[in-house]
N, C-alpha and C positions, 0 to 999 in steps of 0.2 A: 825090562823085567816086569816081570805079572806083581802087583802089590801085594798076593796073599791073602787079600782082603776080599769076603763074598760082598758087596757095593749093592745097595738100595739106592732107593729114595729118601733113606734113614744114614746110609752111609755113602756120602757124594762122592763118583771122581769129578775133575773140575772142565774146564776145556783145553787145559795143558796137562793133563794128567798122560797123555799119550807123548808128548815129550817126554815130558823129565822119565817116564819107563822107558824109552827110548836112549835116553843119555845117560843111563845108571843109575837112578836112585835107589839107595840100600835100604831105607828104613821111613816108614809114614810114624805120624800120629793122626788124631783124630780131632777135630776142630770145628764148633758147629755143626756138625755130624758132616764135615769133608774131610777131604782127602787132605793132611799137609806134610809135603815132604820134608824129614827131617836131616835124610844124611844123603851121600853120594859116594863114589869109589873116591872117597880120600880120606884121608885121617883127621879129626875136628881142627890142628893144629895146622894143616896142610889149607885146609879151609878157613881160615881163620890170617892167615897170612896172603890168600887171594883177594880174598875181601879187604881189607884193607891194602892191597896196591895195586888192584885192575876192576873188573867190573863181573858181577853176576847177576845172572835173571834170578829170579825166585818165583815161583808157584803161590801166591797167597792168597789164591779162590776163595779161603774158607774165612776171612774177612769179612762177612756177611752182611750187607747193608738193610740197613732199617729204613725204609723211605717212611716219612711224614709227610705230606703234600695235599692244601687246602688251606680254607681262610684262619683254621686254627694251629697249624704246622706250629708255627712260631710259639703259641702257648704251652703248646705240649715240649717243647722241645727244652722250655726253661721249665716247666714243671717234673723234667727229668733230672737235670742235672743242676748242681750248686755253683756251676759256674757261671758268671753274669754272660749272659747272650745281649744285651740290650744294643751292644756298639757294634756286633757282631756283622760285615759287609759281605755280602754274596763276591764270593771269589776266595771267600776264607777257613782257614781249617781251624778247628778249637780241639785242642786235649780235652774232655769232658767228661770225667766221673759220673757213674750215677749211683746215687742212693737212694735205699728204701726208708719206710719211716723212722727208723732206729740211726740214720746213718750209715748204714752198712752200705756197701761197697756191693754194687750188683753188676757192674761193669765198667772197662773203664777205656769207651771208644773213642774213634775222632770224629768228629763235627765238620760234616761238610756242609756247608749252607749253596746249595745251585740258585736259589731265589728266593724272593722275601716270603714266599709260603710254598719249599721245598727243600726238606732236611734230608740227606744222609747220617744216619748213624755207622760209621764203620766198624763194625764190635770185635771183641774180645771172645774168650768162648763161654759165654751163658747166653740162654735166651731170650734176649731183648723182645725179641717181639710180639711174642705172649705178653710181653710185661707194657711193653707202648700199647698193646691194643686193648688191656684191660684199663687200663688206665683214662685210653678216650673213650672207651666205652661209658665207664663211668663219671667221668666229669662233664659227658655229653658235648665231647668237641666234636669241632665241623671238622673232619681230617680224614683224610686214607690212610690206613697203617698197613704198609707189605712189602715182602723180600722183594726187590727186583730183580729181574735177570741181570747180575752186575758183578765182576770176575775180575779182582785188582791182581795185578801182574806187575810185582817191583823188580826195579834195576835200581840197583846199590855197589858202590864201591866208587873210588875217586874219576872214573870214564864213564860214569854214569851220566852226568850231562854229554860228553860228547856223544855216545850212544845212543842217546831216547833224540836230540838235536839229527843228527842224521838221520833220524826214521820220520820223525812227527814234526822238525821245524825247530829253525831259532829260535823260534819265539818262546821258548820252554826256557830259554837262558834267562829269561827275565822273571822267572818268578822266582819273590822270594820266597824264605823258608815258610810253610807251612800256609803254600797260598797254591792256587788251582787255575789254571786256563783251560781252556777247551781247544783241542785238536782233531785237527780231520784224519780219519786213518778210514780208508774200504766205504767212504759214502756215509760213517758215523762221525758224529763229534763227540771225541771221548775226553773223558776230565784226566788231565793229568796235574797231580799234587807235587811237590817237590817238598817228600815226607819219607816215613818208612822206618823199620824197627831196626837202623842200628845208626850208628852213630857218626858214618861215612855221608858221602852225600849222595843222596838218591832222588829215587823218582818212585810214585803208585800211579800205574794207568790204570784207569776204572773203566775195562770193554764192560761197553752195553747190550752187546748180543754175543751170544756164547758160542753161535755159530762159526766165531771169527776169530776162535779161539787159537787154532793152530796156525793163520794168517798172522795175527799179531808177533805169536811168539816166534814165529821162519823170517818174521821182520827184522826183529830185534837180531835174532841167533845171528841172521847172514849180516847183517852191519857191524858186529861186532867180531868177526871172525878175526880182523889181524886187532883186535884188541885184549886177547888172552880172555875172552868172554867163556865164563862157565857156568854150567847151571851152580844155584844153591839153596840158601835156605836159612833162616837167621840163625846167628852162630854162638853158643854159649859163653864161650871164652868174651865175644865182643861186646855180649850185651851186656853180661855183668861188668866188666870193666866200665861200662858204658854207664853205669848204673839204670839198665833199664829194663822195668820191671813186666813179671808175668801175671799173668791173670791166673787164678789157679793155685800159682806157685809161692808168689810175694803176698800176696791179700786174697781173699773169700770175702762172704758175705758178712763174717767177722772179724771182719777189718773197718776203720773206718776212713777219709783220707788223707785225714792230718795227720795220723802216724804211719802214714805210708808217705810221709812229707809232699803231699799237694795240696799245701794250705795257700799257694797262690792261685791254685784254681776252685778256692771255696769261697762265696760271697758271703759275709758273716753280719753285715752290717742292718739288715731286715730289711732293706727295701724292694729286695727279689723274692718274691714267693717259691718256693721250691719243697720236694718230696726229703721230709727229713730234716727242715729249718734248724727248728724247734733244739731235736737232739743235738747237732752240729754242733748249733750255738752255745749250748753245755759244756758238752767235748772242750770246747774251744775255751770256757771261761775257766776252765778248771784243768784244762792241759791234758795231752794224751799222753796214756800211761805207758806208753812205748812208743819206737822211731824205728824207720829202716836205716841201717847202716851197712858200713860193708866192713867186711873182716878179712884180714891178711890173716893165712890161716899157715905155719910154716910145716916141717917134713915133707917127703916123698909124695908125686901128685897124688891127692886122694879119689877117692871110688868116687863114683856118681851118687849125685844126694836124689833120693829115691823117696824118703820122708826126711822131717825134718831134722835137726839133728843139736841134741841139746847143747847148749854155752854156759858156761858155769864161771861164779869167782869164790872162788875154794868153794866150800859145800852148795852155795846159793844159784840154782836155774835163774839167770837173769836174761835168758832166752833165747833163741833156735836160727839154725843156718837153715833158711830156704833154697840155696841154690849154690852151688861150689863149683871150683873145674879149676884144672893146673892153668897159671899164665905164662906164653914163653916170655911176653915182655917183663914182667915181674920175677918172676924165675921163681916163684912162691904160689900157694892157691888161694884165690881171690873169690870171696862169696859175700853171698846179701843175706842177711839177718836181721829180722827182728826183734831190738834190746829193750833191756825195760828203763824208765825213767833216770834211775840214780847211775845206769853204767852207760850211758849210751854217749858219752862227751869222747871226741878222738883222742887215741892215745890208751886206753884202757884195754889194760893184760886181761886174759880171759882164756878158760880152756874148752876145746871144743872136743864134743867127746863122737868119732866115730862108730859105723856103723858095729863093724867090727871089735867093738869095745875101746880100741886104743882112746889112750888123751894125745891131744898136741896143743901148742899152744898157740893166741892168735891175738892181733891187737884192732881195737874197732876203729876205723877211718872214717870220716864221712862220703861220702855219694857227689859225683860220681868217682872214681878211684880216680888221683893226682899220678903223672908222668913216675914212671917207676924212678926216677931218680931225686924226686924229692918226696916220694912216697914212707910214711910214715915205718920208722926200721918194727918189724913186727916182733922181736923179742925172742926168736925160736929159741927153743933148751935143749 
């Protein structure tokens, strides 16, 4: 199908944008200013249930890497983020927040380190690279700051290793979680991560020439034919169960990352200089006034959360569901929310008020959501 979408230079397709129109994609968003496919001819639930028991390609061009590369790579690269890079080995991926001077929450990519003075930032959707390049601008690092031609293509779901192992090599079975080798595919060596936004096990291949775009992905398609391989696309239902968070959706730039609970990827101790210390370090000694939680939310599955949607204990807003969706494993609706201080402990009754005015009732869990059968009973009325 045709995206619908009139496509610039301002709004990318990718180099598999001609599959997945080709395999049915029902519905895009927009991502870094690309193209990301959101849906396909099945129902979220129907998708949601393949992904967790065979395998799909996904389209995730709009990933958009941030190259640092030069003798100051390395500075700039902790001057972005509050996570300690210092132990950080080439071959390795880092979840990596970035803050600005307040703390706030500017994005929250992964860290590919290719060599001791060559970063990937894998980002989220804000503009990193206005923001890396003003940054060396100003501190007068030795560094290049620029988009590469560089187009991640994940395979997710439990056939995911067999899958990317038949196309690219055994040797992908040896990396562990959240680490990178390099694979020959078409005369390139392309990084392949054993990463990816859900909670199955996957793989991100990082093609380095866009040219190669539909080769890669007729690669993968035809290896995985008798493995129920389908296109897809990260799946609501999975990642909030998953507890895993959007950029956009869960945090902004007022947000900070301790009450998005990534206080193990902030260095607090001051021996890391970084963008934002200072405030953190406040944040941190005086406690964040709110936490991501997730809420079992009970009745009939609810609508799409479209904005936020307020939580209450009798009259008192103690704060907002970010992201909602029916669970078939849960039999209940499962969302992430941001609560405040005194209600945010698991176990706490709280009413969530829909869009359409109704109330329901909801109890707050911690992150990620426990196996529905020892899942916290959510109190419906």
């Amino acid at each position: 199908m045709s995206s619908g979408l009139i496509t610039s230079r301002r709004n990318r397709r990718t180099p598999y944008t001609d599959r997945v129109e080709t395999l049915g994609v029902s519905g895009y968003s927009i991502v870094n200013h690309t193209l990301l496919p959101k849906s396909f001819q099945r129902t979220l639930e129907e998708d949601y249930w393949h992904l967790k028991e065979h395998v799909q390609l996904w389209d995730v061009g709009c990933q958009r890497q941030v190259e640092l590369r030069g003798p100051d790579a390395s500075r700039l690269a902790q001057w972005m983020t509050p996570r300690d890079l210092r132990t950080m080995q080439v071959g390795q991926c880092y979840y990596a927040p970035l803050t600005d001077e307040y703390a706030g929450l500017l994005n929250d990519p992964v860290l590919i380190k290719r060599a001791c003075d060559w970063y990937w930032f894998s980002i989220a959707d804000s503009d990193v690279l206005l923001w890396a390049k003003g940054l060396a601008l100003g501190m007068k690092f030795d560094v290049q700051v620029s988009e590469p031609d560089v187009w991640p293509l994940a395979v997710q779901g439990p056939r995911a290793e067999d899958l990317v192992a038949s196309v690219l090599g055994d040797r992908i079975r040896r990396i562990r979680y959240f680490e990178f080798c390099e694979c020959a595919f078409s005369g390139r060596d392309l990084v392949v991560a054993r990463s990816g936004y859900s909670k199955q096990d996957g793989f991100e291949i990082y093609l380095d020439d866009s040219t190669l775009g539909s080769a890669l992905w007729d690669a993968l398609w035809q290896a995985g034919a008798g493995m129920q391989i389908a296109p897809g696309c990260p799946n609501l239902i999975e990642r909030i169960e998953g507890g895993l968070l959007s950029y956009g959706n869960e945090m902004t730039r007022q947000n900070n990352p301790l009450e998005i609970n990534l206080d193990r990827f902030c260095h607090l101790d001051g021996e890391v200089d970084y963008i934002g210390r200072t405030a953190l370090e406040t944040i941190a000694s005086n406690g964040p006034s709110q936490r991501m939680r997730g809420v079992l939310i009970g009745g009939p599955p609810c609508p799409p959360c479209g904005k936020p949607w307020p939580v209450t204990v009798g009259e008192t807003q103690v704060g907002q569901i970010t992201s909602a969706t029916w669970s078939p494993s849960f039999k209940e609706n499962v969302a992430l929310s941001l609560i405040q201080k005194d209600y945010w402990t698991a176990g706490t009754q709280v009413t969530v008020q829909l869009p359409a005015g109704d109330k329901v009732k909801g109890t707050v869990v911690t992150l990620p959501f426990d196996t529905p059968n020892s899942a916290v009973v959510s109190g419906i009325s």
